[in-house]
C-alpha angles and dihedrals in degrees: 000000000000093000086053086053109054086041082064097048093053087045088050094048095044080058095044092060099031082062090046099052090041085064102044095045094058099037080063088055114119112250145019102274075191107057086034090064096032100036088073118126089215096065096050102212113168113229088257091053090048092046083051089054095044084053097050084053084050094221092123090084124068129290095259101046089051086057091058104045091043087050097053105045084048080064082052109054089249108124092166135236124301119254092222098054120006090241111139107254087230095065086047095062099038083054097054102017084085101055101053092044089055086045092043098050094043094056094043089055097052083042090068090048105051075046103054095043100049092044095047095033082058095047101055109031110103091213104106087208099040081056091056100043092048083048091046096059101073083064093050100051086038096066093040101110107232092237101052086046097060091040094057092044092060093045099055102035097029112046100004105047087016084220098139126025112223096193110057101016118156115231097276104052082043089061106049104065091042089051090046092057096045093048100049101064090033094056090059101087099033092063097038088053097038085049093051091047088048096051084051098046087053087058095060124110098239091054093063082043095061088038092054088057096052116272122154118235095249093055094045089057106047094037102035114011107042098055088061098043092053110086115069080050088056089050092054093038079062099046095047090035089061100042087050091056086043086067147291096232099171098034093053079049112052089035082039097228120167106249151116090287093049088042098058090049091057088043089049097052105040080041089234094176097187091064098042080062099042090048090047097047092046085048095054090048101054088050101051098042089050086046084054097054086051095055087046103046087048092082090048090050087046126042096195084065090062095050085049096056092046098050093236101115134025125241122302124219111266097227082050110115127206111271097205106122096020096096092040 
C-alpha cells in the first residue's frame, strides 16, 4: 500500500506541474488569441461586448488569479469553453476523445504484435541472414517518417490496388490505414528492446541449465526465456502506449480523422488556448496513469519485486533472472 501510494503522489505531482507549465507557457504566448477573434470588424462588438466576454473567459483578472481559478475548475471537471467556437471544451474532448482512443489502442495492439513476431521469429530461425534481416527491420520502420507512410498507404491500397475506400469507409476500413501507420513505427522499439532482452536472457546460466536437460529451443524461449525478457518491453509499451492516447497528431491529419490529434492541430492554429490546456492536461494524464499501471503490474511480472516491496528479501542484482522454471 505505501508503495501504491506513493506511485499515486508522484503521479499526482508529474500532473500538478505539467498543468503549471502548460499555463505558463500559453499565457507568454504573443498575442491576444481573444481580441484577435472579437476585434473584428466583421463581427461588429462594441468595447463594452468584448470587455463581457473577457470577463466570461475570465482573462480580464491577474495571472495568478487565472491559475487558480483554471486550476480549480480543471478539479472540477470544468476545462472551459473554446475561444473559436463557444463549445465547452469539455464537449470537444468527449467528442473526439473516443475515437483516438479507439485509434491509439488499435495500433498499440498490432504494434505488439508486429513486435512479438519479428523478436521471436528471429530468435528461433536457424538462417544466419534471415536472422539479420528479421533483426534489421525495426530499423527500418524506425527511420519511415509517419507522414510518407500514410501517404503511400493510401496510395497504394487506396487508389492503386483500390483495397480499402477512403471516402465513404465505414468505420472499420477507416480504421485500418490509419492503424497501420500508426503500428509500424511504433513496433520498432519494442522489437529491437525485446530482441536485445531476449539475446541477454539467452546468455544467462539457468538457460543453459535448462538446455543441458533437454529442452528444445522453442520451449526454452517461451517458458524460460520470454518472461524474463519481458520487462523492459513492458517499460517502453508504457511509455508509447501513453504518448499514442495523448494524440496522433500527424496520422488524424493526413486520413483526416476527427481526434485528439486532429483536434490539437485546429486549437494550435486558431490559438484556442482553453483547449491546448485541456489537450495537454488529458495527455499527461493518460501518460502518467499508463505509466502507473506499468509500475504496478512489475511486481506481478517479477516476483523479486514482490519480495522487495514487502522487506522480506535484499536487492537483488539487476542482471539477476528469475529462477522459477530453471529447476523444473
Amino acid at each position: 500500500m505505501k508503495h501504491v501510494l506513493a506511485r499515486i503522489g508522484q503521479a499526482a505531482v508529474v500532473l500538478f506541474v505539467a498543468f503549471a507549465a502548460t499555463f505558463v507557457l500559453l499565457q507568454a504566448l504573443p498575442g491576444d488569441a481573444l481580441m484577435i477573434k472579437f476585434e473584428n470588424p466583421e463581427l461588429g462588438l462594441s468595447a463594452e461586448q468584448i470587455a463581457a466576454l473577457r470577463e466570461s473567459y475570465g482573462v480580464d483578472v491577474p495571472l495568478p488569479q487565472q491559475f487558480w481559478h483554471t486550476l480549480s475548475g480543471f478539479l472540477a471537471g470544468d476545462f472551459g469553453y473554446s475561444i473559436q467556437n463557444g463549445t465547452p471544451v469539455t464537449q470537444m474532448l468527449a467528442e473526439a476523445a473516443p475515437q483516438t482512443i479507439t485509434l491509439a489502442l488499435s495500433a498499440f495492439l498490432l504494434a505488439v504484435l508486429i513486435a512479438v513476431s519479428l523478436a521471436f521469429l528471429s530468435s528461433l530461425t536457424r538462417f544466419a541472414w534471415l536472422r539479420g534481416f528479421l533483426r534489421s527491420l525495426p530499423g527500418l520502420f524506425v527511420s519511415v517518417p509517419v507522414f510518407w507512410l500514410g501517404i503511400v498507404l493510401i496510395q497504394v491500397f487506396s487508389f492503386q490496388l483500390k483495397l480499402v475506400p477512403v471516402i465513404g469507409a465505414d468505420p472499420v476500413q477507416g480504421l485500418i490505414l490509419p492503424v497501420l501507420t500508426l503500428a509500424v513505427p511504433i513496433s520498432a522499439p519494442l522489437a529491437q528492446i525485446l530482441v536485445r532482452s531476449i539475446d541477454e536472457v539467452e546468455l544467462a546460466p539457468f538457460v543453459s541449465v535448462v538446455r543441458a536437460k533437454g529442452a528444445s529451443r522453442r520451449r526454452v524461449l517461451w517458458n524460460n526465456v520470454a518472461k524474463n525478457a519481458i520487462l523492459p518491453t513492458v517499460t517502453i509499451a508504457g511509455v508509447l502506449l501513453g504518448e499514442l492516447i495523448g494524440g496522433a497528431v500527424v496520422t488524424e491529419t493526413v486520413f483526416g480523422r476527427t481526434g485528439i490529434g486532429r483536434l490539437t492541430e485546429q486549437a494550435v492554429s486558431a490559438q484556442d488556448t482553453p483547449v491546448l490546456q485541456a489537450i495537454v492536461v488529458l495527455s499527461a494524464l493518460a501518460f502518467v496513469l499508463t505509466n502507473l499501471a506499468v509500475d504496478l503490474l512489475y511486481p506481478v511480472l517479477d516476483p523479486r519485486l514482490r519480495r522487495l516491496s514487502r522487506g522480506t528479501a535484499r536487492t537483488a542484482p539487476a542482471a539477476t533472472p528469475v529462477l522459477e522454471g530453471a529447476a523444473a
